[in-house]
N, C-alpha and C positions, 0 to 999 in steps of 0.2 A: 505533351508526351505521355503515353497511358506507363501508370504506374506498372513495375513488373509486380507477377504474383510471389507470396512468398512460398518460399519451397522446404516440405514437412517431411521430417524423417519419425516415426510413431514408433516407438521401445519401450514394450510391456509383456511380459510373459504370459498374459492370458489374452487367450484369443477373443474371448465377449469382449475385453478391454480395447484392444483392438480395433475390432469391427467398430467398437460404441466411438473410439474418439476420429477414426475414419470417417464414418458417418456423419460425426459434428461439425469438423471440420471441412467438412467439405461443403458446407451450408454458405460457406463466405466464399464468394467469385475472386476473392483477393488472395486465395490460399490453391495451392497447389501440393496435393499427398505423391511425394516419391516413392513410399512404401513403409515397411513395418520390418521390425526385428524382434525377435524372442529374449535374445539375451545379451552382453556386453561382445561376445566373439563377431557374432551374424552387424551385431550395428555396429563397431569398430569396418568393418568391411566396406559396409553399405555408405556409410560417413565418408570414408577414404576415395571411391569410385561414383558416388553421387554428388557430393558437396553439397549438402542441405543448407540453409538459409537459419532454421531453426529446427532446433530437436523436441517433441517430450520425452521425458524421462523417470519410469518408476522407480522406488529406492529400493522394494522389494522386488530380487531375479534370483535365478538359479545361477550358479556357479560364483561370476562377478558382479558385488552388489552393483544399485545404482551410483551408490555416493563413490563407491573403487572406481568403478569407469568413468565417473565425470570431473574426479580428482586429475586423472591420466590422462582425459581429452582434455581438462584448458591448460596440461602442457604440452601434449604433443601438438592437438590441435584444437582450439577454440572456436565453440560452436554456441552460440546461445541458447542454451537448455532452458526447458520449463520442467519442472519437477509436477508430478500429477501423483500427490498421496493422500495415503486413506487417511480417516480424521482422530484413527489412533493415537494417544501418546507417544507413541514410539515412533508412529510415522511422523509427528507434529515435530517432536525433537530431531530427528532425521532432515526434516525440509529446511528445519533454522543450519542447523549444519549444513545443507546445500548452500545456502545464502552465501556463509560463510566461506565456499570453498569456491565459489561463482558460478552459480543458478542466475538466471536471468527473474525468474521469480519463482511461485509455486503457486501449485491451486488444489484444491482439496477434491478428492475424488468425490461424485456425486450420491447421495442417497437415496437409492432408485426406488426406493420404497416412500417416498415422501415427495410429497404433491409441489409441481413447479420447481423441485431441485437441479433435472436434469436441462429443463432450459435455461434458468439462471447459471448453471455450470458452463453451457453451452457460450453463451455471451461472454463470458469472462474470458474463458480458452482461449475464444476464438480473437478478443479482445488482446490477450496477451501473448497471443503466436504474433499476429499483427505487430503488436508492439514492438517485440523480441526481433523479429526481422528489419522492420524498421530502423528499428537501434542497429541494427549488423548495416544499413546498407547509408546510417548516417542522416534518414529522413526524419523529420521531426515532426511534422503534422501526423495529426490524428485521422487515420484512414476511414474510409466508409466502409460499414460493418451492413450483408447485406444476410439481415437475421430478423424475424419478429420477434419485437419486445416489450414489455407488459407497460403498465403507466408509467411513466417516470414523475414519481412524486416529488416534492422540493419540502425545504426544511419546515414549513407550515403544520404540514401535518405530525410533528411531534412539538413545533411549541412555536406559539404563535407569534406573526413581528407586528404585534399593536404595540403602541406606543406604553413604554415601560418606567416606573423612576424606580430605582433599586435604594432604598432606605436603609439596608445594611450593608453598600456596599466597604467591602475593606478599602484601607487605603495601600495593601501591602500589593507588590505587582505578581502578573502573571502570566504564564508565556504558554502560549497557546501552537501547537506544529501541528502540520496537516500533511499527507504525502501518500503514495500509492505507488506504481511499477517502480520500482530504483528504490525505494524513499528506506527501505531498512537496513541498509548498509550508511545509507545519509545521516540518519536518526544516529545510528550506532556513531558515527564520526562524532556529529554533536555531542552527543551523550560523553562519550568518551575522553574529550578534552574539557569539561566546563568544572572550574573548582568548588572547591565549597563557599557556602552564602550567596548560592545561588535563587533565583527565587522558584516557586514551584511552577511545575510545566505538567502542562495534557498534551496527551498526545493520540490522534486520531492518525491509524497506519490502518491503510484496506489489506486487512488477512483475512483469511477463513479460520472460523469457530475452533478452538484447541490453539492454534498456531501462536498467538499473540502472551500465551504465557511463557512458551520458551522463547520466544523472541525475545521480552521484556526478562527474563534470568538471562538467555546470554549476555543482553545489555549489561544489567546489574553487574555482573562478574569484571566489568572494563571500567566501572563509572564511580564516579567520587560520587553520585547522586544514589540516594533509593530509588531503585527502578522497580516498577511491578506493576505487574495486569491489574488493573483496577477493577474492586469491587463496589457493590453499591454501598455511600455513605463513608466512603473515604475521604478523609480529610487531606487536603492539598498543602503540603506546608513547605516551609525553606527546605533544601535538598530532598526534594521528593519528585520524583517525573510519575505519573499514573499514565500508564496506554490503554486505551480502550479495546474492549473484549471484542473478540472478532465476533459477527454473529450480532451485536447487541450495539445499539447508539451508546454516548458518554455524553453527559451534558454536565458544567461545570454550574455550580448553587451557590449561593452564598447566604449568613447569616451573620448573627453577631459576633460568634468565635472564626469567621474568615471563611475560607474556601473550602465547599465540600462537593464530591459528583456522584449523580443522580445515574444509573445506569436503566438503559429504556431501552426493551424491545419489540417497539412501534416498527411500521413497515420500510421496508426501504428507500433509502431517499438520495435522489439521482442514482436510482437502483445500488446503492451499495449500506452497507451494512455491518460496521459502524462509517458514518457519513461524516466528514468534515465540515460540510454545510453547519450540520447538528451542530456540531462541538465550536463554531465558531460564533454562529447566531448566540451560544448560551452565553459566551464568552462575553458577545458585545452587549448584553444583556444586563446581565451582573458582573462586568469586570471593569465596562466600560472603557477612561481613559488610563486607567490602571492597569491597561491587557498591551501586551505585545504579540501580535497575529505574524506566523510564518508558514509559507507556502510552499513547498518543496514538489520534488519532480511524482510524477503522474499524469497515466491518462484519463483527459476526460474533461471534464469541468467542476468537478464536487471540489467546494472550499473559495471556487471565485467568488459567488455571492456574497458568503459568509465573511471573506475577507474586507469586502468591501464595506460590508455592514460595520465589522469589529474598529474600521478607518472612520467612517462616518458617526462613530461615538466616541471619537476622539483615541481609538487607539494607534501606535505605531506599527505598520505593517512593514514585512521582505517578503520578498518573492525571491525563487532561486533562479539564476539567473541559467540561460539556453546551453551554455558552452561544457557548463558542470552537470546536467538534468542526464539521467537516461534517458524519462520520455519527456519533450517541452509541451504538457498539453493544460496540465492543472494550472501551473504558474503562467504559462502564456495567457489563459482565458482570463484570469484574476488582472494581467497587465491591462490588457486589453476592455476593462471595466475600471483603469485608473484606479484599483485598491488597492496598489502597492505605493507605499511609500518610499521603497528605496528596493533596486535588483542588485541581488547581489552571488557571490559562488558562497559554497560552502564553509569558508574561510572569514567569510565577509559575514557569515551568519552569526557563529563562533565566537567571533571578535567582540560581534554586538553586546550577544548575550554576556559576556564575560567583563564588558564593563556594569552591566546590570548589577552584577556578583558585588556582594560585599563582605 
């Protein structure tokens, strides 16, 4: 049975804006454009007599902002929105508060002045409308995306898997989480519930560049843990979560005073950036069988590898399991390479971690 296409409602006040993600979007034979709205009145209308599949949505509009009308449609009527903002502070803080108020994700508007933005923006979009409908019509596989796409590089090219003995590894544990479409409201759950004498956690969430410092402060604000966007040369210690900068890989180090992470921005790998692959391979690396690997919902495949690797050096891996994921695609492909050690929900993750806790 041919999949139906999904079906796109575009709300942006600027007509270049417009035209630009009309055009994008219409690059995938999986997507079908309904039309376009100016402001919250015109898309309230068009919502009501078209039934879109998925929305995007800017946070900046004249009259009624984005985040006022999308607070009002997932009561009145719920629609999976993708939030498309500029890579402002303000817009950055703006799209964590979409999350918050149920955005299906967000992506960062493109830098049309810098080389290969607008197709890497492209891919994503069109990745995460795909997604976004998907999740609305209950489909869990990952769709074919009909777009050309640049190399898709693997964890290699920022640090190699020759065979390694780590002389200083610590013996203290560490928890390593990987995650994508869904995965910041998931992250927030965890985060939220784990007590103190936890042990330290990285965290690789695919955002775009700016987004990952408000996300990791709204965190913090919920969490017995330190939560914060990590910089280079952070030490990783008891109640500490570092999330890797959006824009930039995180690779976890280690020395004789314990765990510190190295931030690298080497090329993309399984085109995203910061990559789980990265953050897992480093994990299995120097953390060895002292690492607990977790897999959480996303599309794609970035993190199966890496999970498998982090299993195969003796650490303990979960994968999230299908029924709790928005998208089952990260953690499906990780099952599906046998580097999980245990599937489980969200709850089941929780659990884990908090016997860890001491």
């Amino acid at each position: 049975m041919e999949q139906k296409k999904v079906r796109v409602l575009i709300i942006d006040d600027s007509a270049l804006m417009r035209k630009f993600l009309t055009d994008t979007l219409s690059q995938s034979a999986d997507i079908e454009i309904l039309g376009t709205a100016i402001d919250a009145n015109i898309a309230a209308k068009k919502i009501n007599t078209m039934n879109p599949d998925v929305i995007t949505l800017d946070i900046e509009m004249p009259g009624m902002d984005g985040l006022t009308f999308l607070q009002k449609l997932m009561i009145a009527n719920p629609v999976p929105a993708i939030m498309v903002s500029s890579l402002t502070e303000k817009g950055s803080t703006a799209a964590i508060r979409a999350l918050e108020i149920g955005a299906f994700d967000v992506i960062a508007k493109p830098q049309f002045d810098v080389s290969d933005s607008t197709s890497e923006f492209a891919r994503e979009l069109i990745e995460k409308v795909i997604g976004a409908g998907n999740s609305k019509a209950r489909i869990k596989k990952k769709p074919a995306v009909a777009l050309k796409v640049d190399q898709k590089y693997t964890a290699d090219v920022i640090l190699s898997k020759s065979d390694f003995v780590n002389k200083n590894k610590p013996t203290e544990k560490v928890i390593a989480i990987g995650a994508s479409t869904g995965g910041t409201e998931v992250i927030d759950q965890i985060l939220a519930n784990l007590p103190n004498g936890c042990p330290g956690i990285v965290i690789t969430q695919h955002m775009p560049e700016k987004f990952t410092e408000a996300f990791a402060n709204r965190v913090n604000g919920k969490s017995n843990l330190l939560v914060k966007e990590a910089k280079n040369g952070d030490r990783l210690l008891t109640d500490v979560a570092l999330v890797a900068p959006g824009g930039k890989h995180m690779l976890l180090k280690s020395d004789r005073n314990g765990y510190w992470v190295e931030i690298n921005d080497g090329p993309p790998v399984n085109r995203h950036r910061p990559s789980v692959d990265v953050l897992f391979r480093s994990v299995s690396k120097y953390a060895g069988d002292s690492a607990v690997g977790i897999i959480c919902t996303g599309m794609g495949n970035d993190g199966a590898a890496g999970l498998l690797e982090m299993k195969q050096a003796g650490a303990y891996t979960l994968a999230q399991n299908e029924e709790s994921c928005v998208v089952f695609g990260m953690p499906k492909e990780a099952i599906k390479l046998n580097a999980a050690n245990a599937v489980t929900d969200i709850e089941g993750i929780i659990n884990y971690i908090k016997k860890m806790c001491h």
